[in-house]
C-alpha positions as YAML, in Angstrom:
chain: A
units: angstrom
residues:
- id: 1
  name: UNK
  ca: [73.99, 130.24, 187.46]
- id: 2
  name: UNK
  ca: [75.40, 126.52, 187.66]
- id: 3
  name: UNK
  ca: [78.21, 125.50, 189.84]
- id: 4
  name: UNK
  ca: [80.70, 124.71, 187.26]
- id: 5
  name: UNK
  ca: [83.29, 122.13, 188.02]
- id: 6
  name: UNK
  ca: [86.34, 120.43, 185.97]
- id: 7
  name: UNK
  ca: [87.38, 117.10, 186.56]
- id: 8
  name: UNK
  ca: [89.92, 115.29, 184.27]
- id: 9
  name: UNK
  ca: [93.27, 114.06, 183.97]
- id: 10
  name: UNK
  ca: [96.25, 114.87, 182.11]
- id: 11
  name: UNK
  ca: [99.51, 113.98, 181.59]
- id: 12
  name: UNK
  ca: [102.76, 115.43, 183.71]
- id: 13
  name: UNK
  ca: [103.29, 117.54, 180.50]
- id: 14
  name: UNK
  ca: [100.06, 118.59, 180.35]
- id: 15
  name: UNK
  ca: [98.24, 116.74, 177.90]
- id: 16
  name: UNK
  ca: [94.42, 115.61, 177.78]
- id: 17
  name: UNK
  ca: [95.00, 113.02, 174.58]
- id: 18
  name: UNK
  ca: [97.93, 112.31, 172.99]
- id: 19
  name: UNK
  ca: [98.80, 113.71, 169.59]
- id: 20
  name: UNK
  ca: [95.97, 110.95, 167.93]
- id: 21
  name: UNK
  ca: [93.31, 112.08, 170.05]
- id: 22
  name: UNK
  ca: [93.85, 108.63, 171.73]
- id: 23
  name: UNK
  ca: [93.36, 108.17, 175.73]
- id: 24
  name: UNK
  ca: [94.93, 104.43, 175.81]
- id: 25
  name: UNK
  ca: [97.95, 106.24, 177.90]
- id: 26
  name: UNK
  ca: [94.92, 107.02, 180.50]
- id: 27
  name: UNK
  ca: [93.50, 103.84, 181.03]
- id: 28
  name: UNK
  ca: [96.64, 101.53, 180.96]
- id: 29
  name: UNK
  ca: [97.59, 103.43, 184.38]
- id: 30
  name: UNK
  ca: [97.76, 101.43, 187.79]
- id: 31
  name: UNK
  ca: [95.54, 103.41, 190.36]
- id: 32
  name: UNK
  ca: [93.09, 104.82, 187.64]
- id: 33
  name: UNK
  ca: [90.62, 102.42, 189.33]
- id: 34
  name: UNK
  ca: [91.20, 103.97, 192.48]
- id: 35
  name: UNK
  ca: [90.36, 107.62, 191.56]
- id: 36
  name: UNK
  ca: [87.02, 108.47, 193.28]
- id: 37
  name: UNK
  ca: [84.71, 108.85, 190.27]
- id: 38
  name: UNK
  ca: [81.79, 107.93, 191.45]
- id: 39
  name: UNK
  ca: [81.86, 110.14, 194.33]
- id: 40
  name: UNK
  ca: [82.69, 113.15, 191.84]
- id: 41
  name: UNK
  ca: [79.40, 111.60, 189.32]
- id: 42
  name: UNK
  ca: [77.03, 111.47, 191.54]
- id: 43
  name: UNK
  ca: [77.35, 114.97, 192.77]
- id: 44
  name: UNK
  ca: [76.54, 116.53, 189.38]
- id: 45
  name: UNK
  ca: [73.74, 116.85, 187.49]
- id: 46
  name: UNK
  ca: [74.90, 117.98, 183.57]
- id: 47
  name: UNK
  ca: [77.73, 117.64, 181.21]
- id: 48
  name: UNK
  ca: [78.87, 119.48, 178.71]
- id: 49
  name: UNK
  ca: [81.68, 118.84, 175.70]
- id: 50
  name: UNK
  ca: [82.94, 119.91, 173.09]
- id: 51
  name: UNK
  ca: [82.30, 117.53, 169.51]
- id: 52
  name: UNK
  ca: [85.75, 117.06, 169.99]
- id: 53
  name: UNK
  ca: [85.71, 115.41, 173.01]
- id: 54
  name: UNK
  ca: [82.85, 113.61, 172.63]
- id: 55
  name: UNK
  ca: [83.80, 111.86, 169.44]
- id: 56
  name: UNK
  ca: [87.36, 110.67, 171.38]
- id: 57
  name: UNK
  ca: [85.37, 109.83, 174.84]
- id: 58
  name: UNK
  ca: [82.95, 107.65, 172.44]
- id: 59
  name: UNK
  ca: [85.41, 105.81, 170.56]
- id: 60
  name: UNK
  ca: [87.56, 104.84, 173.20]
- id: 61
  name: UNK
  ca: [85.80, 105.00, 176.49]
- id: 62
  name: UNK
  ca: [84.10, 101.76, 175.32]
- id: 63
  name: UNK
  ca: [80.71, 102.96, 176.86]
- id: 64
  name: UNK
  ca: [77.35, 101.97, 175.34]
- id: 65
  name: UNK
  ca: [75.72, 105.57, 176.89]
- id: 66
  name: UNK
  ca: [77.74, 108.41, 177.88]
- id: 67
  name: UNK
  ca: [76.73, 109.68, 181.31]
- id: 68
  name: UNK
  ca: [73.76, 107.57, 181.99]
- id: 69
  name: UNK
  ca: [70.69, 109.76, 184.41]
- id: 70
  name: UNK
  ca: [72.40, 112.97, 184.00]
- id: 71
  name: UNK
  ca: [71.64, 115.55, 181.48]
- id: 72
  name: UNK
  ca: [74.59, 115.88, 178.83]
- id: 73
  name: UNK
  ca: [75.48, 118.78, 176.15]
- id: 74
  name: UNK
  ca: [77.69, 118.75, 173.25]
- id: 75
  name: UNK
  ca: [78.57, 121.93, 171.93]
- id: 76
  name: UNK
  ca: [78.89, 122.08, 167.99]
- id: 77
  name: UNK
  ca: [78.57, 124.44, 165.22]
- id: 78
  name: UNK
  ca: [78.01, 122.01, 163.18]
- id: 79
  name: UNK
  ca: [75.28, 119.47, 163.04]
- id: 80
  name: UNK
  ca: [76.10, 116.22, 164.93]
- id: 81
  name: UNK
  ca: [74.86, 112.90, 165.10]
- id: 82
  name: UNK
  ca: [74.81, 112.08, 169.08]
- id: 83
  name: UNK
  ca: [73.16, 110.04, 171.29]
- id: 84
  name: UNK
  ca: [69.87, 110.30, 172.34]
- id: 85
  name: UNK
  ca: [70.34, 110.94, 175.89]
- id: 86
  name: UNK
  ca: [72.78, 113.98, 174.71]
- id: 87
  name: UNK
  ca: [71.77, 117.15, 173.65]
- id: 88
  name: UNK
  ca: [73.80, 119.31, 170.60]
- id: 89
  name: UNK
  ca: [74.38, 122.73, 171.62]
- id: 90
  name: UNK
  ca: [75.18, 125.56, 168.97]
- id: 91
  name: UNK
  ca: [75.34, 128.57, 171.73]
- id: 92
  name: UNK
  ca: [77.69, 130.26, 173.68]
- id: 93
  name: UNK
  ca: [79.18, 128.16, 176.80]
- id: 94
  name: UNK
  ca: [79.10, 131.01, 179.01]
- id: 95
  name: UNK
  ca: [75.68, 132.29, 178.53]
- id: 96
  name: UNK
  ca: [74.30, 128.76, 178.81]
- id: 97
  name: UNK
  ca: [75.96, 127.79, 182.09]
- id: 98
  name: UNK
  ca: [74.98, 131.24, 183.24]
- id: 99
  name: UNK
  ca: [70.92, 130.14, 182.42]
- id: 100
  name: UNK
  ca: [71.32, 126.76, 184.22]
- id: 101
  name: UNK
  ca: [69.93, 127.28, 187.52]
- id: 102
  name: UNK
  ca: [71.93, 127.81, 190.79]
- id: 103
  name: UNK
  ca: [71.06, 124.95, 192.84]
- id: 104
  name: UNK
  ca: [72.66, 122.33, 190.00]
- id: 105
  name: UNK
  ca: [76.13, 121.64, 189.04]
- id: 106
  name: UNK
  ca: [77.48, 121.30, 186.07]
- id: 107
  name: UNK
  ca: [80.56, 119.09, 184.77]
- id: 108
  name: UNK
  ca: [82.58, 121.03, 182.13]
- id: 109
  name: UNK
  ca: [84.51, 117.84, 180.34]
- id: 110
  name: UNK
  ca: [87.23, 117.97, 178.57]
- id: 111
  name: UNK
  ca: [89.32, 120.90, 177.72]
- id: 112
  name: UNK
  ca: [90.97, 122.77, 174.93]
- id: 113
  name: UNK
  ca: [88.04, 125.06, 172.93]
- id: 114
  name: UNK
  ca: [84.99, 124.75, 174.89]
- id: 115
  name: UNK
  ca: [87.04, 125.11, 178.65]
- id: 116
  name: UNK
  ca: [88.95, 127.87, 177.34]
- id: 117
  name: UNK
  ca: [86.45, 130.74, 177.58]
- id: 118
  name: UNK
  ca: [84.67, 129.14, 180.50]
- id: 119
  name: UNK
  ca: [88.24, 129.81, 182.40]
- id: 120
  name: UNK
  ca: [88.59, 132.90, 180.79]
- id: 121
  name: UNK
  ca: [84.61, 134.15, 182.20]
- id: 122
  name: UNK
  ca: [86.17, 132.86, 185.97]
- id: 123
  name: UNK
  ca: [83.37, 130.59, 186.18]
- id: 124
  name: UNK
  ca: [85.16, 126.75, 186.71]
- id: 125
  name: UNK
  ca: [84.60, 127.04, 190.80]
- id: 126
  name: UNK
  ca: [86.14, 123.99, 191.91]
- id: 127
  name: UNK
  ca: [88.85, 121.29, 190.17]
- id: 128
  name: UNK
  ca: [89.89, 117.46, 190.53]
- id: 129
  name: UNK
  ca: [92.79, 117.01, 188.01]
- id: 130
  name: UNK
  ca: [94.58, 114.06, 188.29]
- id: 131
  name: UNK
  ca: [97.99, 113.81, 187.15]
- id: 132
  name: UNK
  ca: [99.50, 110.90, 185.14]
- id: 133
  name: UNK
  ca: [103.46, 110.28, 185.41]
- id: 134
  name: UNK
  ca: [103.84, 110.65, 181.75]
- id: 135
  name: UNK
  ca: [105.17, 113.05, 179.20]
- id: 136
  name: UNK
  ca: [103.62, 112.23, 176.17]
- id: 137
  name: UNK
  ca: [105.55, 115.26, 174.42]
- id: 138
  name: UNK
  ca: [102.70, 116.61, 171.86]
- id: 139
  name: UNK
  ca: [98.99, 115.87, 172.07]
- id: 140
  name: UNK
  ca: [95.83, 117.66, 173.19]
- id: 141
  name: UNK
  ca: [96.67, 120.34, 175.98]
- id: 142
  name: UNK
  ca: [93.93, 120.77, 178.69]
- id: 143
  name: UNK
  ca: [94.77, 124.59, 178.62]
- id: 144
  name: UNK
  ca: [94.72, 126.51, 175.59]
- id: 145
  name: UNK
  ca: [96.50, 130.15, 176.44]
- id: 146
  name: UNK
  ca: [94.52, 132.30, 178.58]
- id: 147
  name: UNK
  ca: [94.02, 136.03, 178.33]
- id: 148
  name: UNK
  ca: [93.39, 136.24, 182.52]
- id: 149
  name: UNK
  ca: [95.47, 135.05, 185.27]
- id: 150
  name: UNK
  ca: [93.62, 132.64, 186.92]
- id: 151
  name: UNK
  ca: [93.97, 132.15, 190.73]
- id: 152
  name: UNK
  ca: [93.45, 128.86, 192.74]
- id: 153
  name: UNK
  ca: [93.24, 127.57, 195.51]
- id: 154
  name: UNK
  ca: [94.87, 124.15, 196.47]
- id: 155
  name: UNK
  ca: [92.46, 122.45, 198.69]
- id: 156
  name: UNK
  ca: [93.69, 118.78, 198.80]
- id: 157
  name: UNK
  ca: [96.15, 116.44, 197.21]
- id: 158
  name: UNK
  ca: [95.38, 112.66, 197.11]
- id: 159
  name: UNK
  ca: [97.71, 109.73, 195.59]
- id: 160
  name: UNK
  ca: [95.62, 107.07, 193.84]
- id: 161
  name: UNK
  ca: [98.36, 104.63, 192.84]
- id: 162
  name: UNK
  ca: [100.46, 106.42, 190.14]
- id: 163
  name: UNK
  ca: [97.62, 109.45, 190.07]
- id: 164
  name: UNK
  ca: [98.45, 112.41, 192.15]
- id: 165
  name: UNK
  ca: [95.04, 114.53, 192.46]
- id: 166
  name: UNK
  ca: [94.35, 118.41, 192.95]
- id: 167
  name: UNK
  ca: [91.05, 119.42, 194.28]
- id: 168
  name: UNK
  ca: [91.44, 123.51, 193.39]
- id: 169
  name: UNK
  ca: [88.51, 126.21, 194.33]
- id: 170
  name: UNK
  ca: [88.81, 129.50, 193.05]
- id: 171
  name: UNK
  ca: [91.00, 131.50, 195.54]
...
C-alpha cells in the first residue's frame, strides 16, 4: 500500500473553500509564499481528488496543468472531462490506495467526500495543514463527521507569515 499523506490549508474555523467553493481567502494571505510546497511536491509521486475539488483547484488555481510529472486521479461517478495528464477514477479510494505500491506516496487533496473514508480506513499517515487566521463562518469543511476517533501525533509547528503549520503522523 501507498504512503498516504494530506496536505492543505484551512481556515481557523475549519474551512477548505468558502461557502462559493472559492479559495481567493487562501491566496490573498501574507506568508502563503513562504509555506514549503515544493519541498512537500517533490516528495510525492500521485494525487488524487475528488471532481469537486478539482473543478475549484482548476478554476481558480490559475494553472495551465495540474500537478505537472506526477501521476494525478480524480475520483468521479460520473463521467468527467479532465486533463490529459489526469486520470478519472470511478472506484473505491481505499481499495485503490491499498493497490498502489508501498515504496510511493500518495497526496490525498482536498477534503470533504473523498478524505472522509480514507480517515475513516486510518490510512492518512502523515499531515501538513496550515492554518489561515480567518473565520469564514460557512463554506467547505476539510472534515466531514467521522465514525472513528482518530489519533495524532503533533510532530512540528512552523509559522509562515500569518500560516501556522501542523506536521501530524498517526500516533
Amino acid at each position: 500500500m501507498a504512503h498516504a499523506v494530506f496536505y492543505g490549508a484551512m481556515s481557523l474555523d475549519g474551512y477548505l473553500a468558502d461557502k462559493e467553493d472559492g479559495l481567493n481567502w487562501l491566496y490573498h494571505q501574507e506568508g502563503g509564499e513562504l509555506v514549503p510546497y515544493d519541498v512537500f511536491y517533490q516528495a510525492i509521486d500521485y494525487t488524487m481528488m475528488g471532481r469537486r475539488t478539482y473543478e475549484v483547484v482548476k478554476r481558480d488555481a490559475q494553472l495551465e496543468i495540474l500537478y505537472p510529472e506526477k501521476e494525478n486521479f480524480v475520483f468521479s461517478h460520473t463521467d468527467l472531462d479532465v486533463d490529459d495528464n489526469l486520470q478519472v477514477v470511478n472506484e473505491d479510494p481505499i481499495t485503490f490506495i491499498q493497490n498502489l505500491p508501498s515504496e510511493k506516496t500518495i497526496w490525498v487533496v482536498g477534503g470533504g467526500a473523498l478524505l472522509q473514508p480514507v480517515i475513516e480506513a486510518g490510512l492518512i499517515e502523515e499531515w501538513w495543514i496550515q492554518i489561515v487566521p480567518i473565520l469564514l463562518g460557512e463554506g467547505v469543511p476539510l472534515f466531514l463527521p467521522q465514525i472513528n476517533q482518530q489519533k495524532l501525533k503533533l510532530i512540528e509547528t512552523e509559522q509562515f507569515g500569518q500560516f501556522a503549520q501542523l506536521h501530524l503522523k498517526q500516533a
